[in-house]
N, C-alpha and C positions, 0 to 999 in steps of 0.2 A: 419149281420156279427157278429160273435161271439166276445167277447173281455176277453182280459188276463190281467192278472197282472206279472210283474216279481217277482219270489223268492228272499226273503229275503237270500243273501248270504253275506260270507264274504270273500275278496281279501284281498291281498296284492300288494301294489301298490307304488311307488316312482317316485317324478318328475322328469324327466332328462332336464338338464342344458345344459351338456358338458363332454366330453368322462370321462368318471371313474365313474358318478352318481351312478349308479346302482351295490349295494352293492355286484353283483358277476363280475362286469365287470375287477375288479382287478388297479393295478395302472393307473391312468389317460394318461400318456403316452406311453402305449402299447394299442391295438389292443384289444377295450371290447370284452368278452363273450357274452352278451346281445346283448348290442347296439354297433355295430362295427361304422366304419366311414363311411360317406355317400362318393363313389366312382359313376360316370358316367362320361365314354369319350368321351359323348358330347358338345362342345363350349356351348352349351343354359345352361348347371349345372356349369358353371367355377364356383373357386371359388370367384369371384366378384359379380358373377351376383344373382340379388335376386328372393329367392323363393314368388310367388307375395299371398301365401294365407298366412304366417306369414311376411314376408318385411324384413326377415333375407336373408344374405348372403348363398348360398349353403355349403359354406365351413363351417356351426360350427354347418350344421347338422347330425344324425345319420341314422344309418339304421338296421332294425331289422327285421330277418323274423320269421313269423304269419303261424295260418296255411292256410292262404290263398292266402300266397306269400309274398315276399318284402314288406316291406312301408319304407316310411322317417318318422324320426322323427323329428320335430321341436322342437327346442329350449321351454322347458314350458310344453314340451308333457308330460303325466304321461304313467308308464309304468306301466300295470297291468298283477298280474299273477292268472291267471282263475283260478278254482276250477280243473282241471285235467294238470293244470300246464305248460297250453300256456298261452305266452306272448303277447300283444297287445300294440300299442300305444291309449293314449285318448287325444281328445284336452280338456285344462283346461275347457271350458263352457260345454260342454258335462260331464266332470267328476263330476263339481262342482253341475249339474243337478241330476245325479243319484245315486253319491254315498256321504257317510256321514260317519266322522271317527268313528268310535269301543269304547267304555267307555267301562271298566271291570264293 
């Protein structure tokens, strides 16, 4: 089997927290651009109950769609914007793995 390497590129990327993070999502208490609020009208996403791969609350997460569809973002999640300007969530171990900040 053949093997690659990934291309050195550079992203732009920000940790999201809590609605407003993300420097285009606009004031914290309206409805982000980005990362909107995570909604689902099912009793299993209330907002009490916990999402079991971060052991937050449903409620103080987001949701952003990819071009692969919806995701959630967890609280810690970074949100990267690719090289043709789609947005993705990353979990911090995974980010903290493959990417590394920028020095002029």
């Amino acid at each position: 089997m053949a093997r690659y390497r990934k291309k050195p590129v550079e992203i732009e990327a920000v940790q999201w927290w809590v609605n407003g993070d993300h420097p285009e999502d606009g004031h914290p208490e309206h409805e982000g651009r980005v990362v909107r609020y995570f909604r689902h009208p099912d009793p299993e996403y209330a907002g009490d109950k916990l999402h079991e791969p971060c052991s937050r609350i449903w409620h103080v997460h987001g949701w952003i769609d990819t071009l692969e569809g919806g995701h959630t973002v967890c609280p810690g999640d970074w949100i990267v914007t690719g090289v043709q300007g789609e947005r993705y969530p990353v979990k911090p171990d995974i980010f903290a793995a493959t990417y590394e900040a920028v020095t002029d």
